[in-house]
PDB file of N, CA, C, O and CB in Angstrom:
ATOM      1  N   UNK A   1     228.739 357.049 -50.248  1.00  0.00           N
ATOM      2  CA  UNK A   1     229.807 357.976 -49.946  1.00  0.00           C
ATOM      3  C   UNK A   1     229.366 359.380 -50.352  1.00  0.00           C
ATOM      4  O   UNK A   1     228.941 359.527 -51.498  1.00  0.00           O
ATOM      5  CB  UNK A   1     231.120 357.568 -50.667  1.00  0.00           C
ATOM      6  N   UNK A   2     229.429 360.507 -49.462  1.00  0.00           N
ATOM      7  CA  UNK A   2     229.278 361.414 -49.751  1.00  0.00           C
ATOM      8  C   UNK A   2     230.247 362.461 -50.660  1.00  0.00           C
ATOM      9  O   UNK A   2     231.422 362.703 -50.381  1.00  0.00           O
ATOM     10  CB  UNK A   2     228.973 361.606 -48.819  1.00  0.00           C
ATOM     11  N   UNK A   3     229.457 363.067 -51.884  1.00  0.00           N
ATOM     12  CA  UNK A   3     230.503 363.606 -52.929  1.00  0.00           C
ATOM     13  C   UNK A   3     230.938 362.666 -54.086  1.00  0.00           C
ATOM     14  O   UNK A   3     231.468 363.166 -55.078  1.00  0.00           O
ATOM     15  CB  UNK A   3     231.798 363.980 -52.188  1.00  0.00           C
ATOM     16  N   UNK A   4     230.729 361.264 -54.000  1.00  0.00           N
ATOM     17  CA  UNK A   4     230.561 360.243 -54.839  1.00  0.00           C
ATOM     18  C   UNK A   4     230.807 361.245 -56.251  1.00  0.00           C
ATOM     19  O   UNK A   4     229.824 361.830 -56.707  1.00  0.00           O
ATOM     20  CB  UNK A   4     229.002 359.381 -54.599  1.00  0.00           C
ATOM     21  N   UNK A   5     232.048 361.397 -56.858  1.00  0.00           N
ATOM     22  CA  UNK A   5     231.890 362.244 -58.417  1.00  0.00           C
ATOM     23  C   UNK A   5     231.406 361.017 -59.604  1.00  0.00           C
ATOM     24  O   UNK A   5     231.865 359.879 -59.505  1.00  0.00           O
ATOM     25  CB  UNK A   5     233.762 363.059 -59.013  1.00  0.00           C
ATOM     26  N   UNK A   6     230.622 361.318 -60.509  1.00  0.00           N
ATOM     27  CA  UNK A   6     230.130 360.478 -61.431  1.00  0.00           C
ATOM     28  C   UNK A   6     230.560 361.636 -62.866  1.00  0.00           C
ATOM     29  O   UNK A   6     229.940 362.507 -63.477  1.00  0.00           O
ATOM     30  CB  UNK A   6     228.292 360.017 -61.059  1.00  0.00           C
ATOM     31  N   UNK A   7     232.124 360.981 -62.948  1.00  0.00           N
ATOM     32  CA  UNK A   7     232.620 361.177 -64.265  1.00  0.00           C
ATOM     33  C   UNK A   7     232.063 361.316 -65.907  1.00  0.00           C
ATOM     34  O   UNK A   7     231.057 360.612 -66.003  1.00  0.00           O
ATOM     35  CB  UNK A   7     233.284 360.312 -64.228  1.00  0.00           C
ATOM     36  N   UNK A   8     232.322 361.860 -66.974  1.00  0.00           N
ATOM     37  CA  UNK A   8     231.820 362.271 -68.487  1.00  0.00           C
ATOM     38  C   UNK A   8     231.858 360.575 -68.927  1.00  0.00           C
ATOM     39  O   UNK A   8     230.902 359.972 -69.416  1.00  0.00           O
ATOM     40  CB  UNK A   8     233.117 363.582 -69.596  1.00  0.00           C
ATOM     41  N   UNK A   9     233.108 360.031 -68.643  1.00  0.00           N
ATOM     42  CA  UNK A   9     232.641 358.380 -68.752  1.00  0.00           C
ATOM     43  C   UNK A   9     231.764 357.539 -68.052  1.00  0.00           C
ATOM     44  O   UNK A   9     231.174 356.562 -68.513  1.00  0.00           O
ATOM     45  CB  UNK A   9     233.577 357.650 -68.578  1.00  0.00           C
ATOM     46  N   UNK A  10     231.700 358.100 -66.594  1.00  0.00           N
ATOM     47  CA  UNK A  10     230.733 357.000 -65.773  1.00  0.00           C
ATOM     48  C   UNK A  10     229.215 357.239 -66.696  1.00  0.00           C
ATOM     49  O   UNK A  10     228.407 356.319 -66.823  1.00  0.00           O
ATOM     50  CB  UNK A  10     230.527 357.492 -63.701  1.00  0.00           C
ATOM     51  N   UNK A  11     229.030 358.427 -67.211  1.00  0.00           N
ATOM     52  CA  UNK A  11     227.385 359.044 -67.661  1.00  0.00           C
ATOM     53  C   UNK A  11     227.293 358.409 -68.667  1.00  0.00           C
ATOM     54  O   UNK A  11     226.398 357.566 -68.619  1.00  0.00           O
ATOM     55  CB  UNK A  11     227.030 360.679 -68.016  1.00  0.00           C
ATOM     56  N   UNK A  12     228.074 358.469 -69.950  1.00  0.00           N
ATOM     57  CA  UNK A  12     228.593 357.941 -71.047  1.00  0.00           C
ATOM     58  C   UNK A  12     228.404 356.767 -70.867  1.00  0.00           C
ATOM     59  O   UNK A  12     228.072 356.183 -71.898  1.00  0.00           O
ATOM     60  CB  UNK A  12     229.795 358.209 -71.356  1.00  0.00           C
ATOM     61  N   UNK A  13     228.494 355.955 -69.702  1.00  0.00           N
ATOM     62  CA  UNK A  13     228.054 354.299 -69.869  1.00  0.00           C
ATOM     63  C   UNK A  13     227.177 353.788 -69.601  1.00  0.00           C
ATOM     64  O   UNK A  13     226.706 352.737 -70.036  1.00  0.00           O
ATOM     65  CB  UNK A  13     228.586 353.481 -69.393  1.00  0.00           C
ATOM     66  N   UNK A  14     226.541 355.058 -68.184  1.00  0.00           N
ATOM     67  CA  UNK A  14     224.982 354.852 -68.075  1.00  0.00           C
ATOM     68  C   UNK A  14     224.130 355.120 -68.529  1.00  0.00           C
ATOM     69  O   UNK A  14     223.031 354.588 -68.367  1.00  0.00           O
ATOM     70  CB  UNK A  14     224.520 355.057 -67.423  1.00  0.00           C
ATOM     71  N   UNK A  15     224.420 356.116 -69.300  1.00  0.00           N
ATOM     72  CA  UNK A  15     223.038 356.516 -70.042  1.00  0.00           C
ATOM     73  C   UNK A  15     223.099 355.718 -72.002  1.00  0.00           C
ATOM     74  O   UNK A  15     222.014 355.462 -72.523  1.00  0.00           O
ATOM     75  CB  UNK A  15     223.022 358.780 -70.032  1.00  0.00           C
ATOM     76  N   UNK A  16     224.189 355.491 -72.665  1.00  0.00           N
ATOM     77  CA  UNK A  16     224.394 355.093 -73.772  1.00  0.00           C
ATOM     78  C   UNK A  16     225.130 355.900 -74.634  1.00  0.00           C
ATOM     79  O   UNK A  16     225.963 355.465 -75.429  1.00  0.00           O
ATOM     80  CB  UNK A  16     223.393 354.802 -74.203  1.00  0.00           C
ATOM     81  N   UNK A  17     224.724 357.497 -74.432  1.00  0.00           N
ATOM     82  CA  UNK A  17     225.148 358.799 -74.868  1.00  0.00           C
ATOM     83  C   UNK A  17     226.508 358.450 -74.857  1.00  0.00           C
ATOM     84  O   UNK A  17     227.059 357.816 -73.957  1.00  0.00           O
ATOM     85  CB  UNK A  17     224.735 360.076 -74.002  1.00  0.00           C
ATOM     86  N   UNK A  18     227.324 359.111 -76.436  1.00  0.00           N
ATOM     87  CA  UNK A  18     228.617 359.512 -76.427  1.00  0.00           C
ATOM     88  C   UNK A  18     228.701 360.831 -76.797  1.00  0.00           C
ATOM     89  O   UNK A  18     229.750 361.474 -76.780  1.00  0.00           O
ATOM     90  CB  UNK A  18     229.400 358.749 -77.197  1.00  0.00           C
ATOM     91  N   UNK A  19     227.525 361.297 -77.161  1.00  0.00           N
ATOM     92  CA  UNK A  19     227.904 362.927 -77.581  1.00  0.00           C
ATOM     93  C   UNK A  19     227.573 364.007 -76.494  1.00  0.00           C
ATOM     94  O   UNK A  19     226.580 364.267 -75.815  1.00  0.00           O
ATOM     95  CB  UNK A  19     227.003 363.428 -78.959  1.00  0.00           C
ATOM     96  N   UNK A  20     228.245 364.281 -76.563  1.00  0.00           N
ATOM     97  CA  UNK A  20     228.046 365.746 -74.828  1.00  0.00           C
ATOM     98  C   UNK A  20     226.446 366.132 -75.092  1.00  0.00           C
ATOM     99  O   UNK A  20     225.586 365.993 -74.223  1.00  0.00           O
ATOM    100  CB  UNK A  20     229.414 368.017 -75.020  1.00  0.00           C
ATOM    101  N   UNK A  21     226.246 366.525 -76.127  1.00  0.00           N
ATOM    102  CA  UNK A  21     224.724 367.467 -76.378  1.00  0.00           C
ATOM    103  C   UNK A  21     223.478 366.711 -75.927  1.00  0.00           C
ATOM    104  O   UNK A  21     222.491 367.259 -75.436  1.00  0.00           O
ATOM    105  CB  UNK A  21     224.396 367.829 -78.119  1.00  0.00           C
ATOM    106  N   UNK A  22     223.661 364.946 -76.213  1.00  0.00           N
ATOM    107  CA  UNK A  22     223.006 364.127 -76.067  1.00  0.00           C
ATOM    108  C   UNK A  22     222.642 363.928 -74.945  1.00  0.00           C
ATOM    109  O   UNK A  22     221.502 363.739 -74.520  1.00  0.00           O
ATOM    110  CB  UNK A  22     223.350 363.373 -76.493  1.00  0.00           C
ATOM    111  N   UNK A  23     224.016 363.978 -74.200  1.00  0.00           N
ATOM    112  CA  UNK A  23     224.073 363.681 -72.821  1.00  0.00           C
ATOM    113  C   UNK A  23     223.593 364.753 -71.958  1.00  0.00           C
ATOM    114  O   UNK A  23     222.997 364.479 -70.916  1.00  0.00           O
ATOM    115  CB  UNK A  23     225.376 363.347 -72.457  1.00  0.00           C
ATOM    116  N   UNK A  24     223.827 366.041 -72.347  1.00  0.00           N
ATOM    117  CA  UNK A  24     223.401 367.401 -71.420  1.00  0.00           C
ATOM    118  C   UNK A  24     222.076 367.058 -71.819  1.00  0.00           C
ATOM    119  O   UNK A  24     221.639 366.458 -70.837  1.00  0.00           O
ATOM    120  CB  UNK A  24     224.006 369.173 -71.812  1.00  0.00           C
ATOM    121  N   UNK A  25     221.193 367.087 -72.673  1.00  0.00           N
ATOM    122  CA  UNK A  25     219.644 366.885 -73.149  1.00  0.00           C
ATOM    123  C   UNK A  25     219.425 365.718 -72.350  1.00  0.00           C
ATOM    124  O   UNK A  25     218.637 366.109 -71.489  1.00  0.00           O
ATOM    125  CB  UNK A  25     219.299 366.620 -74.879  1.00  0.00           C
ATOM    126  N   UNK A  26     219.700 364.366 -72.117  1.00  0.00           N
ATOM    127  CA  UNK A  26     219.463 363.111 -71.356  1.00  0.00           C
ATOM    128  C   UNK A  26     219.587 363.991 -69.649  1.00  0.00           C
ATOM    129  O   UNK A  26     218.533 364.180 -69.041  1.00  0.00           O
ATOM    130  CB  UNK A  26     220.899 361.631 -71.816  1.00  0.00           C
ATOM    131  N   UNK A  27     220.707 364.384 -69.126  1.00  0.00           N
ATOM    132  CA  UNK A  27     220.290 364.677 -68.069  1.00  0.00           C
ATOM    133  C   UNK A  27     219.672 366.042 -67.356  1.00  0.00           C
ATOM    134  O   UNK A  27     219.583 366.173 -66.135  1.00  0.00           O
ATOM    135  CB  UNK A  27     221.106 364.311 -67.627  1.00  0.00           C
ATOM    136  N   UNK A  28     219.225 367.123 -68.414  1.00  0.00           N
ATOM    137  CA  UNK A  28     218.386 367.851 -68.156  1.00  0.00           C
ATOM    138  C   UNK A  28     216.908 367.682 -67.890  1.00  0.00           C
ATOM    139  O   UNK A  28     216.248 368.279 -67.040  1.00  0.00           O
ATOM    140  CB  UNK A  28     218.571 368.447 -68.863  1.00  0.00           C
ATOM    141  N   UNK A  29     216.511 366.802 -68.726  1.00  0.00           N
ATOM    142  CA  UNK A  29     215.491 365.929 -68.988  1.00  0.00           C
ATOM    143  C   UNK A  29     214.516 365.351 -67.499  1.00  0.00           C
ATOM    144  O   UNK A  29     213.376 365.446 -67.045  1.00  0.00           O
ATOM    145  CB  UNK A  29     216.284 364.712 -69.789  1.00  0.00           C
ATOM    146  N   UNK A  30     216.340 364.486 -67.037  1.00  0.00           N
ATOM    147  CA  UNK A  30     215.949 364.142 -65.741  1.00  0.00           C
ATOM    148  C   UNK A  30     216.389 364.747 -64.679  1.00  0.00           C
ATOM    149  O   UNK A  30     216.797 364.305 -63.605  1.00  0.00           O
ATOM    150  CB  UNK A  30     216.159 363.044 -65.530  1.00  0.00           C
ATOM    151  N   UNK A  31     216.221 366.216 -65.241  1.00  0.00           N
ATOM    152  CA  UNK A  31     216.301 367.127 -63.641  1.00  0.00           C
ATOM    153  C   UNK A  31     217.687 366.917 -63.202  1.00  0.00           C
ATOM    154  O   UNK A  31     217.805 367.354 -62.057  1.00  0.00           O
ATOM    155  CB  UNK A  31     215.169 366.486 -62.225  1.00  0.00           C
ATOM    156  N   UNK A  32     218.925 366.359 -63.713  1.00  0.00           N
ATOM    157  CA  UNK A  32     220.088 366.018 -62.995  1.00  0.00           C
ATOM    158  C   UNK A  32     221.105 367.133 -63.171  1.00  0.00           C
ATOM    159  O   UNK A  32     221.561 367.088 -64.313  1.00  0.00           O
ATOM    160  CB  UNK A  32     220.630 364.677 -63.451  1.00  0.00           C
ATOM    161  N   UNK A  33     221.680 368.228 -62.363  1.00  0.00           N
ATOM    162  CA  UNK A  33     222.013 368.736 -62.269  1.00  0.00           C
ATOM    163  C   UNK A  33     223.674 368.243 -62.364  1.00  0.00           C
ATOM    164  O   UNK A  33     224.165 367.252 -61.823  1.00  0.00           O
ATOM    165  CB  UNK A  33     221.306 369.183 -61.576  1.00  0.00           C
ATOM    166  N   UNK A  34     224.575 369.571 -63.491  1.00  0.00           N
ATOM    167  CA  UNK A  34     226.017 369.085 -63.548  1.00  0.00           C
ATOM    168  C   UNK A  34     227.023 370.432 -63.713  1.00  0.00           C
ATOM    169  O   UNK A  34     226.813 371.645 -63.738  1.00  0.00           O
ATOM    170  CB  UNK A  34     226.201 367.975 -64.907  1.00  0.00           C
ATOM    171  N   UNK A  35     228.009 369.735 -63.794  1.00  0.00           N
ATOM    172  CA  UNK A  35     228.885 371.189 -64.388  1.00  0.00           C
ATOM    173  C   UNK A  35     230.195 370.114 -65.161  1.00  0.00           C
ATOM    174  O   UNK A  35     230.486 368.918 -65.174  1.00  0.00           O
ATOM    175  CB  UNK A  35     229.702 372.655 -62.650  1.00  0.00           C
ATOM    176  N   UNK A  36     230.605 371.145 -65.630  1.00  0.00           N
ATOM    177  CA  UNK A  36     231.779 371.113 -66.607  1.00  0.00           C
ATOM    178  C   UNK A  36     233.315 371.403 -66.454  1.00  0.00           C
ATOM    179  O   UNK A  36     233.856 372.496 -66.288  1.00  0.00           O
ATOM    180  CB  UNK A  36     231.454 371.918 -67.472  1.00  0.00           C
ATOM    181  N   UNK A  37     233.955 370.005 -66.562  1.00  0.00           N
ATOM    182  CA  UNK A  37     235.730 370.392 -66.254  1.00  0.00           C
ATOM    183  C   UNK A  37     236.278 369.743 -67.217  1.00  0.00           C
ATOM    184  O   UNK A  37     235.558 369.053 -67.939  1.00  0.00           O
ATOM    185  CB  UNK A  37     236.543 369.869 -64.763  1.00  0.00           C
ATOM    186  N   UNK A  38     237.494 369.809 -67.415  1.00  0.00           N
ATOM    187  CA  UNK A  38     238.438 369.786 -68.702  1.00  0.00           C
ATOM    188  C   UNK A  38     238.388 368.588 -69.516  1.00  0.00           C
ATOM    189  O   UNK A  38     238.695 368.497 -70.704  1.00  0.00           O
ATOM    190  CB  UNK A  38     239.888 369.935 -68.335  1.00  0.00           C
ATOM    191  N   UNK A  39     237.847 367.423 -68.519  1.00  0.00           N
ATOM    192  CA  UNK A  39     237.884 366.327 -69.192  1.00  0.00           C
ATOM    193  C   UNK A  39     236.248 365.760 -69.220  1.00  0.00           C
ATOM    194  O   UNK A  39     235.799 364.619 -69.103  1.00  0.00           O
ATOM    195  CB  UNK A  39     238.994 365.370 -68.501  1.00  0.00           C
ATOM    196  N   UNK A  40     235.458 367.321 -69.467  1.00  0.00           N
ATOM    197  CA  UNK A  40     233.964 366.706 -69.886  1.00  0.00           C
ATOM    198  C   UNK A  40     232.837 367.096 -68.700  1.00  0.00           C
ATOM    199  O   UNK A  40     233.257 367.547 -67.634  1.00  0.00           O
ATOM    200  CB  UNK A  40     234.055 364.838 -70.020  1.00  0.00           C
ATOM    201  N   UNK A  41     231.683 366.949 -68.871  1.00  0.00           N
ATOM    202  CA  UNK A  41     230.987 367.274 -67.673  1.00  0.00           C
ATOM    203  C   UNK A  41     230.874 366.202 -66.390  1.00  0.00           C
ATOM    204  O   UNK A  41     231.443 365.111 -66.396  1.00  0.00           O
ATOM    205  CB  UNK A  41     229.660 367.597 -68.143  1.00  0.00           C
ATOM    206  N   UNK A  42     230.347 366.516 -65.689  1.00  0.00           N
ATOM    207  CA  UNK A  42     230.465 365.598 -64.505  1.00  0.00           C
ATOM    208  C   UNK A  42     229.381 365.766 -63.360  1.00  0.00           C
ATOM    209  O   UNK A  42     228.491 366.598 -63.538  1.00  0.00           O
ATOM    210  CB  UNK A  42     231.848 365.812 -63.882  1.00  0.00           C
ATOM    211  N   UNK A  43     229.404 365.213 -62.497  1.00  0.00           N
ATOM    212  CA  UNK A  43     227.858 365.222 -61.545  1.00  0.00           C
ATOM    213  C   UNK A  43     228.278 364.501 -60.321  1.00  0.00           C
ATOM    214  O   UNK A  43     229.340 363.900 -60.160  1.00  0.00           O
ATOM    215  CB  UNK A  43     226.347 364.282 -62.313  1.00  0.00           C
ATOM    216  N   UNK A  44     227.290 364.642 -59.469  1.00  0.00           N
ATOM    217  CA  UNK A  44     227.848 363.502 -58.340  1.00  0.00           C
ATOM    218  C   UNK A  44     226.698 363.038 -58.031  1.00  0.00           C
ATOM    219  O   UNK A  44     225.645 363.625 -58.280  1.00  0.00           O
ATOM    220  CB  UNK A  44     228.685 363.963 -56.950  1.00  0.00           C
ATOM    221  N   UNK A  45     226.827 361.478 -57.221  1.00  0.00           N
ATOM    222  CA  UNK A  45     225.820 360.345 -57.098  1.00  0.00           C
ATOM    223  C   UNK A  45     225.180 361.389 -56.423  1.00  0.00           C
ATOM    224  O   UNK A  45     224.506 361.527 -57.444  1.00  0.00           O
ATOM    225  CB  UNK A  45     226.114 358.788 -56.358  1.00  0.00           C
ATOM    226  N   UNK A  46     224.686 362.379 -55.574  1.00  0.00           N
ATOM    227  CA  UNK A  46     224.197 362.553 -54.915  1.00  0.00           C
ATOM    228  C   UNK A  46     222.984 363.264 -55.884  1.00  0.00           C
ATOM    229  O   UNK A  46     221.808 363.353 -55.533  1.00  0.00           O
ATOM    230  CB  UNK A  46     224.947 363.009 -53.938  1.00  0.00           C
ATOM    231  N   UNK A  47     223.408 363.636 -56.879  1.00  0.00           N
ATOM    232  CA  UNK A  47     223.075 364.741 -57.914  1.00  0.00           C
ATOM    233  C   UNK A  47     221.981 363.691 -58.552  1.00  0.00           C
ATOM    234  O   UNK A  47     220.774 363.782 -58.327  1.00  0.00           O
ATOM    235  CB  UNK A  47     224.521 365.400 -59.065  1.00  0.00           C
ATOM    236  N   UNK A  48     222.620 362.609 -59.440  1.00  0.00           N
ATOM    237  CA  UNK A  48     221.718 361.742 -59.900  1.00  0.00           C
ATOM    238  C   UNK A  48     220.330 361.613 -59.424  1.00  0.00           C
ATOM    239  O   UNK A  48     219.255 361.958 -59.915  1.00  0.00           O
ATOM    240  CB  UNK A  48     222.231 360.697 -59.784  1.00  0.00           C
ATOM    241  N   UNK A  49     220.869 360.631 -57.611  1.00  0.00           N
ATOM    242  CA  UNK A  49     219.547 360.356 -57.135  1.00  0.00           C
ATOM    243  C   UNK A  49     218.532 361.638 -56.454  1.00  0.00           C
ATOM    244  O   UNK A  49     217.530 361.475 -55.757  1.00  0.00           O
ATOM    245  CB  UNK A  49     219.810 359.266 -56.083  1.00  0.00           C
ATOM    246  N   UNK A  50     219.090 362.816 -56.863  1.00  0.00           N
ATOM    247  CA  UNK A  50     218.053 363.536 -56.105  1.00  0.00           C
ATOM    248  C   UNK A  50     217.115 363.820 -57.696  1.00  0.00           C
ATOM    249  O   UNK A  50     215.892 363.955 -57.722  1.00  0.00           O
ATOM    250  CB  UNK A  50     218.765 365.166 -55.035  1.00  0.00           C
ATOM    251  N   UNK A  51     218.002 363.865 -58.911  1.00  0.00           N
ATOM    252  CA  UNK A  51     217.257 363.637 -60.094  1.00  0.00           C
ATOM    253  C   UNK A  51     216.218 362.628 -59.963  1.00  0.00           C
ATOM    254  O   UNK A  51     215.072 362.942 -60.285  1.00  0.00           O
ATOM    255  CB  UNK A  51     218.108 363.279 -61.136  1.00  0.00           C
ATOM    256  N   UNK A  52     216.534 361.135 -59.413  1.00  0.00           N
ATOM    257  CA  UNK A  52     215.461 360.464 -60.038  1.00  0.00           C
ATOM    258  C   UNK A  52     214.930 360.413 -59.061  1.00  0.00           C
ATOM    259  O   UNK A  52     214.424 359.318 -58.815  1.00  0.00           O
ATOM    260  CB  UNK A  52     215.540 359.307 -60.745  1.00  0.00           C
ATOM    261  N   UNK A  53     214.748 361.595 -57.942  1.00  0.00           N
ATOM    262  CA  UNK A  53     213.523 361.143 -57.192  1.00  0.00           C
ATOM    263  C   UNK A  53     213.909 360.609 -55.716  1.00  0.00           C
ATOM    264  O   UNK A  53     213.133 360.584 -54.761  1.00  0.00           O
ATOM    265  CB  UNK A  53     212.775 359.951 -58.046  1.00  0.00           C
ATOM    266  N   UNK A  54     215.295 360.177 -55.714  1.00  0.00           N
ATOM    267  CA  UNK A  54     215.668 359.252 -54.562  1.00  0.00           C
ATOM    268  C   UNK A  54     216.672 360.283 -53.678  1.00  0.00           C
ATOM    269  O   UNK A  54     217.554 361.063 -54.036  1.00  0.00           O
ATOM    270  CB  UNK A  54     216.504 357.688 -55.152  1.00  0.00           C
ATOM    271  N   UNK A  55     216.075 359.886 -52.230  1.00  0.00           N
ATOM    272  CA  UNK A  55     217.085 360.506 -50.935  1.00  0.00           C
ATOM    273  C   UNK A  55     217.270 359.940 -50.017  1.00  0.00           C
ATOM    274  O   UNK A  55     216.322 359.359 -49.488  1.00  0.00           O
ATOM    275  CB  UNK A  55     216.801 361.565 -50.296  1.00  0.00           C
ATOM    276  N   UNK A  56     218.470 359.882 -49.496  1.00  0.00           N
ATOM    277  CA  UNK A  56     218.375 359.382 -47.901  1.00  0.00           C
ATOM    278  C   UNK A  56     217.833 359.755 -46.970  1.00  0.00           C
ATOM    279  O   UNK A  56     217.995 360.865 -46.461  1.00  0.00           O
ATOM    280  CB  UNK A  56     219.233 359.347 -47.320  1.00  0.00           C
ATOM    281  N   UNK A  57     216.972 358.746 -46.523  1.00  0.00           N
ATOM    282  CA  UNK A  57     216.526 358.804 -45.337  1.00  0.00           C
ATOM    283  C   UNK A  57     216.964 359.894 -44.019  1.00  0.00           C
ATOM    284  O   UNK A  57     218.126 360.157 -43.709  1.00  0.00           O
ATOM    285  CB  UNK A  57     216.745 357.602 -45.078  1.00  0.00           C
ATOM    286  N   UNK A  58     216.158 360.250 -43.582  1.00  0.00           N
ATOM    287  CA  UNK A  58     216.917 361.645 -42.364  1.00  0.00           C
ATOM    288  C   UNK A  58     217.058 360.990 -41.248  1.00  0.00           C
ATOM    289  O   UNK A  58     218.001 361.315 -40.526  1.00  0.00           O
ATOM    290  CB  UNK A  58     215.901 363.185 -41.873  1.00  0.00           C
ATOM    291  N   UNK A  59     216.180 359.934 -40.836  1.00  0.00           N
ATOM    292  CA  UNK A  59     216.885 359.216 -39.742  1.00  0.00           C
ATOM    293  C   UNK A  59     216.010 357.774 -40.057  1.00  0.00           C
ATOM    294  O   UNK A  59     214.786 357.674 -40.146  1.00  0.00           O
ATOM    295  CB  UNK A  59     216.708 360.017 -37.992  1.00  0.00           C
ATOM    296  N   UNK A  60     216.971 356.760 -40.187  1.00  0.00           N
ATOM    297  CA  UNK A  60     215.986 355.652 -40.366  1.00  0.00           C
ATOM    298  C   UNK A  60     215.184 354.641 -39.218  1.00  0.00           C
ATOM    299  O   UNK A  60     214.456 353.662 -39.384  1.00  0.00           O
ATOM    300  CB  UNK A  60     216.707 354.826 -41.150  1.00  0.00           C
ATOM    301  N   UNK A  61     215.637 355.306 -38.046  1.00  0.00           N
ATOM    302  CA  UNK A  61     214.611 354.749 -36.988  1.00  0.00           C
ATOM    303  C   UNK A  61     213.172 355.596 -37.277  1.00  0.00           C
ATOM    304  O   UNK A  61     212.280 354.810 -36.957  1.00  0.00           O
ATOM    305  CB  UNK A  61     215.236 355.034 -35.256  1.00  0.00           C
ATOM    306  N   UNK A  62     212.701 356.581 -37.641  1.00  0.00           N
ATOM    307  CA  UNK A  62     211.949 356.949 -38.021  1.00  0.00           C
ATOM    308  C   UNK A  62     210.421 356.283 -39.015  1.00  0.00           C
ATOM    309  O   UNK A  62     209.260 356.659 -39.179  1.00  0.00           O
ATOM    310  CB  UNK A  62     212.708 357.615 -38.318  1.00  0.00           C
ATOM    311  N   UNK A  63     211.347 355.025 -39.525  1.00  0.00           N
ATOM    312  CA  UNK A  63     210.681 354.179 -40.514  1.00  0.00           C
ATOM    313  C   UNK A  63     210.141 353.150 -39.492  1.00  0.00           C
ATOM    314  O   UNK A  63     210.789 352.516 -38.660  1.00  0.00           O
ATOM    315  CB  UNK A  63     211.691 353.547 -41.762  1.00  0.00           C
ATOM    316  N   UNK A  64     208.364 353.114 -39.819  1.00  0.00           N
ATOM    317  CA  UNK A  64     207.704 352.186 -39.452  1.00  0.00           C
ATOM    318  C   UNK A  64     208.270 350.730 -40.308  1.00  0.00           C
ATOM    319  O   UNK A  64     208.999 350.812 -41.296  1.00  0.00           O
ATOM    320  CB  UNK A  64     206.247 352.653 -39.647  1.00  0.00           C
ATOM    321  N   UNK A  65     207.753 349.318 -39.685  1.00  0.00           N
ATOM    322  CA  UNK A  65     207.659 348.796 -40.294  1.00  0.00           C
ATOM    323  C   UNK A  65     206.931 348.166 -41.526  1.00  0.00           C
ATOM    324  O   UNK A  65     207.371 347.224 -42.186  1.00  0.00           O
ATOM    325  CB  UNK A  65     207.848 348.651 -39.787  1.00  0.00           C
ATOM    326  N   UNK A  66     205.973 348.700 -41.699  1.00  0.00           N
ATOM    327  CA  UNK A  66     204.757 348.449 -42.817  1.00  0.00           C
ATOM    328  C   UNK A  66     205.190 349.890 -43.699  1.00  0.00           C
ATOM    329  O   UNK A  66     204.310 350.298 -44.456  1.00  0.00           O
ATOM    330  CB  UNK A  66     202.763 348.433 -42.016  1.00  0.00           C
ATOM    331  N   UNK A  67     206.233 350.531 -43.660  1.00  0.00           N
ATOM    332  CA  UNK A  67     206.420 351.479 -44.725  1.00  0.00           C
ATOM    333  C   UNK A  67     207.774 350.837 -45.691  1.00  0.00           C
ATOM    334  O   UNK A  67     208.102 351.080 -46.852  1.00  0.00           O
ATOM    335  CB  UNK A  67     206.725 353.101 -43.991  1.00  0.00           C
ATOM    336  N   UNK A  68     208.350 349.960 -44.691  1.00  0.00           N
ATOM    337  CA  UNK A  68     209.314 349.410 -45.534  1.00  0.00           C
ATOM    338  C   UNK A  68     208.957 348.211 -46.771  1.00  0.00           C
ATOM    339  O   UNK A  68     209.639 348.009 -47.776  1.00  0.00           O
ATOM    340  CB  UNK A  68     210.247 348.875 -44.555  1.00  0.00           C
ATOM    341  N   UNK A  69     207.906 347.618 -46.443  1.00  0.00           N
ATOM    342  CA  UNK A  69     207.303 346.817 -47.099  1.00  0.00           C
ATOM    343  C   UNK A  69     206.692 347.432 -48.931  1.00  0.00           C
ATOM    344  O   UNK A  69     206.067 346.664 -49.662  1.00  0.00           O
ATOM    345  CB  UNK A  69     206.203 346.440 -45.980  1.00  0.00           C
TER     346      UNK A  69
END
């Protein structure tokens, strides 16, 4: 889903972090870009996976079959 928000709790459970500082240092770290609203910082899935590296595909007929492998 596009805009997917990943909440101060959703981060808080994925990463282990309960302290904000911990958590801003954990996802600076990994390049994950966020901002800050009343109930804590926040990010969206889209944000994550372009942190770790991961994107959607631009068109997936494009994909051979020996690349999916």
């Amino acid at each position: 889903m596009i805009g997917q928000l990943v909440t101060f709790e959703d981060l808080k459970a994925a990463t282990g972090y309960t302290r904000l500082s911990d958590l801003e240092r954990c996802l600076k770290k990994a390049g994950i870009r966020y901002s800050y609203g009343k109930d804590g910082i926040w990010t969206t899935i889209e944000a994550v996976n372009a942190g770790l590296g991961l994107r959607p595909p631009e068109n997936d007929a494009a994909y051979q079959p020996d690349q999916v492998l």
